[in-house]
C-alpha positions in Angstrom: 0.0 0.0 0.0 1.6 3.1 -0.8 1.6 5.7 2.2 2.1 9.2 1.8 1.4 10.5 4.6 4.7 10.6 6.2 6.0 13.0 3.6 3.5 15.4 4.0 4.2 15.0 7.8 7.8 15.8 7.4 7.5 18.8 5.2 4.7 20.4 7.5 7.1 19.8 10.4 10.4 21.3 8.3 8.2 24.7 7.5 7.2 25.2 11.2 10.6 24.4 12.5 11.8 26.7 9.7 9.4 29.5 11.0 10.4 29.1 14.6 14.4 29.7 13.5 12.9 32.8 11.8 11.3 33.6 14.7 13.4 33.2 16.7 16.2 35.1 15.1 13.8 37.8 14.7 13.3 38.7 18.0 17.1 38.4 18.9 17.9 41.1 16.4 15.2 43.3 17.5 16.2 43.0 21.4 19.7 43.5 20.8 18.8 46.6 18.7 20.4 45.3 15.6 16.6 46.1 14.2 16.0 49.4 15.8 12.7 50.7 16.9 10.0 51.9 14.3 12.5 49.9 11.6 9.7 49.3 8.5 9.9 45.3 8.2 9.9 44.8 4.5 9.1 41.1 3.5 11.1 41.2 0.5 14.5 42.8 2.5 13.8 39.9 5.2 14.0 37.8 2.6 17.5 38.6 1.5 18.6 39.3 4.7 17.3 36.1 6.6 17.9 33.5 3.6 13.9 32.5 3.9 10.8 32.5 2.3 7.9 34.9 2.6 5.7 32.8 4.4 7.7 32.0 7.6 8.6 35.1 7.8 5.1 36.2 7.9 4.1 33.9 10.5 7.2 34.6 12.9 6.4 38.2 12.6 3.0 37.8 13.2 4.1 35.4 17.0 6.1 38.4 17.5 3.1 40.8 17.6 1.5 40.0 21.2 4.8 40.2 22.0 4.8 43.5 21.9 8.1 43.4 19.4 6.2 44.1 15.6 3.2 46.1 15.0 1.3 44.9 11.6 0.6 48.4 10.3 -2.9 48.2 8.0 -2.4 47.3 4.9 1.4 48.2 5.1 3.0 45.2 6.3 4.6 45.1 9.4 7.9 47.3 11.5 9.5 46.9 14.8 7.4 48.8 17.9 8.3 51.8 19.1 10.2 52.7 22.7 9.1 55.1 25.0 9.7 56.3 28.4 6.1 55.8 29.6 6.6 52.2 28.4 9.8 51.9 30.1 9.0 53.0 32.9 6.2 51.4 33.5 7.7 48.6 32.7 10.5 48.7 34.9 8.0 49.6 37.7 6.3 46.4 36.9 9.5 44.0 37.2 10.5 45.4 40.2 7.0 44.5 42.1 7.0 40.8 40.6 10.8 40.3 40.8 10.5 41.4 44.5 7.9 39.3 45.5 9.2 36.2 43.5 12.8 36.7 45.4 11.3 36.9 48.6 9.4 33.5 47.9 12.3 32.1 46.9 14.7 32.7 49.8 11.9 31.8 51.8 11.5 28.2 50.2 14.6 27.5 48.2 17.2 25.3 49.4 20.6 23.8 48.7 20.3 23.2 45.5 18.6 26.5 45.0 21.6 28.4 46.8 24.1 26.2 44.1 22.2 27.5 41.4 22.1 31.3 41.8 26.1 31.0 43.0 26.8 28.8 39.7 24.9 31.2 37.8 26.7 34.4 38.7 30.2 32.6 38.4 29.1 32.1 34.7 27.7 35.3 34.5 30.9 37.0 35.7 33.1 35.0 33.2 31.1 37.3 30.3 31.6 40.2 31.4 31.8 43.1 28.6 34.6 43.8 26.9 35.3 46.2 24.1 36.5 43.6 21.8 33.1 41.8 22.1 31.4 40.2 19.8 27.9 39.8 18.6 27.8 35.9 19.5 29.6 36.8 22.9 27.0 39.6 23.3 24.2 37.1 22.8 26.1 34.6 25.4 25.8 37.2 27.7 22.5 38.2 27.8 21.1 35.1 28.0 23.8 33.9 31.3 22.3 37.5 32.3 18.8 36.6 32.4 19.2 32.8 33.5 21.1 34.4 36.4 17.9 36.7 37.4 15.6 34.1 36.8 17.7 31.5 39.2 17.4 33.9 42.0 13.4 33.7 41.6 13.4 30.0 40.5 11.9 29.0 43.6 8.7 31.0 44.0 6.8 28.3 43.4 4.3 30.1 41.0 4.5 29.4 37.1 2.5 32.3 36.3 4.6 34.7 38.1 8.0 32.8 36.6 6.2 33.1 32.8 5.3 37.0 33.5 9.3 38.0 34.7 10.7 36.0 31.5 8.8 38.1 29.8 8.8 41.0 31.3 13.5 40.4 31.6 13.0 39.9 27.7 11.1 43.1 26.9 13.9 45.3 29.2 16.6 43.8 27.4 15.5 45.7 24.5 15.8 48.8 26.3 19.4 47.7 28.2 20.3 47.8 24.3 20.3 51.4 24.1 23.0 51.9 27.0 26.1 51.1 25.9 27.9 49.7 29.0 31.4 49.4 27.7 31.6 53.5 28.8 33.1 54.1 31.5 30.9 54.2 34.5 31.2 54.9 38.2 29.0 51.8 38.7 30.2 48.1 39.8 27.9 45.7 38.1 29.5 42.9 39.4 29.5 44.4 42.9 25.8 45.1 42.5 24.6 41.2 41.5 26.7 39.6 44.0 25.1 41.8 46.6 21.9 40.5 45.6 23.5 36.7 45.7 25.0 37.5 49.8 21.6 38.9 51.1 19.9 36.4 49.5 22.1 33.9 51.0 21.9 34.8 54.4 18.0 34.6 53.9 17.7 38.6 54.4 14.6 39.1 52.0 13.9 42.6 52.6 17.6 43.4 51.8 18.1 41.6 48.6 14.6 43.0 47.7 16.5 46.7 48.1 19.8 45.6 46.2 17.5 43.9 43.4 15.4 47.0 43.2 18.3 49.5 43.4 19.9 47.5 40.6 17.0 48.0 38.5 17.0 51.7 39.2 20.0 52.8 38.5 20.0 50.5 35.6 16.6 52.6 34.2 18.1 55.9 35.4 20.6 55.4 32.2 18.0 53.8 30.4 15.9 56.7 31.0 18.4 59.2 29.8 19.2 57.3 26.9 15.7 57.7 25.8 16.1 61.1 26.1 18.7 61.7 23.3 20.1 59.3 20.5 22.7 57.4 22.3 25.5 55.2 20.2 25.0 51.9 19.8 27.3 48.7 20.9 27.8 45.7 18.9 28.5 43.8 21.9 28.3 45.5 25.2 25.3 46.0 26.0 23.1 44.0 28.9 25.5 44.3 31.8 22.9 45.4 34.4 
């Protein structure tokens, strides 16, 4: 008997795993500011640029949407949103109240194996710290040791909701940590301030690593802020320190 279906199985699964690559670059490129806010997203550039069809890029553009990363514009295709201040800021305001309540869960019920995974994390953290001779692979590295390091101090809140909401919520400030360019010189110690967070956290002082993790964030989106103000350089790779 001749059976066909397996083909047709394969190719549907090659197109959606093609899409999610798409995707997935997508949004890395937009987050790291390599596609800068209010960019137009022409299908036919994409195409070139990306080495895909129109289709997946379509739909990957179109996951990217709720997102908050593309707006389709009517009848004109598609560009990367905008930033804003009011955005920022309320988005800042946002991760502070869930980060803070998730790390105080977490120091409250973690354990062992919780402690060896926030130490672990900032060890590998530290190890990628910027340099000006950074590149964009290396950036990429770091941003994502960055973000598993903030979401191993919450790891054990024991809520899936609030873990979901804070990876999204890291994913969207990332986009604005893009437009500081942390290779300048800076009377801040990053370093200093995350393994602050790691010793109160430690020595199961919630309402102080609450403090350090929501003084991080504000000095962080106090140079954020002021970068929104004007048209700040960009880095190829030395962005997402903080």
């Amino acid at each position: 008997m001749k059976q066909d279906s397996p083909p047709e199985f394969g190719s549907t699964e090659s197109g959606s795993m093609r899409m999610y690559e798409v995707y997935h670059r997508l949004r890395e490129d937009i987050i790291s500011g390599r596609l800068p806010a209010g960019r137009k997203l022409r299908i036919e550039t994409l195409k070139a640029e990306y080495g895909t069809g129109a289709s997946p890029l379509r739909e990957a553009l179109s996951l990217l949407i709720p997102e908050g990363f593309v707006d389709r514009l009517e009848n004109r295709g598609f560009r990367v949103s905008n930033v804003s201040r009011e955005e920022f800021e309320d988005l800042n305001g946002m991760r502070c109240w869930m980060e803070g309540r998730a790390l105080r869960s977490s120091i409250q019920r973690g354990g062992k194996d919780w402690e060896g995974k926030i130490v672990l994390a900032l060890y590998w953290f530290s190890q990628a710290f910027p340099t000006h001779e950074d590149t964009r692979e290396q950036a990429f590295e770091r941003r994502r040791l960055h973000k598993e390091f903030h979401m191993a101090l919450i790891s054990e809140c024991d809520s899936p909701i609030l873990l979901h909401l804070c990876d999204q919520l890291h994913d969207k400030n990332a986009r604005y940590r893009s437009l500081v360019d942390y290779c300048v010189p800076s009377e801040r110690n990053y370093l200093e301030e995350h393994e602050m967070i790691v010793e109160a956290a430690l020595r199961r002082d919630g309402d102080a690593a609450v403090d350090l993790l929501v003084q991080h964030y504000g000095r962080s989106g106090e140079q954020i802020t002021a970068a929104l103000k004007g048209d700040p350089p960009k880095s190829d790779g030395c962005e997402s320190a903080a």
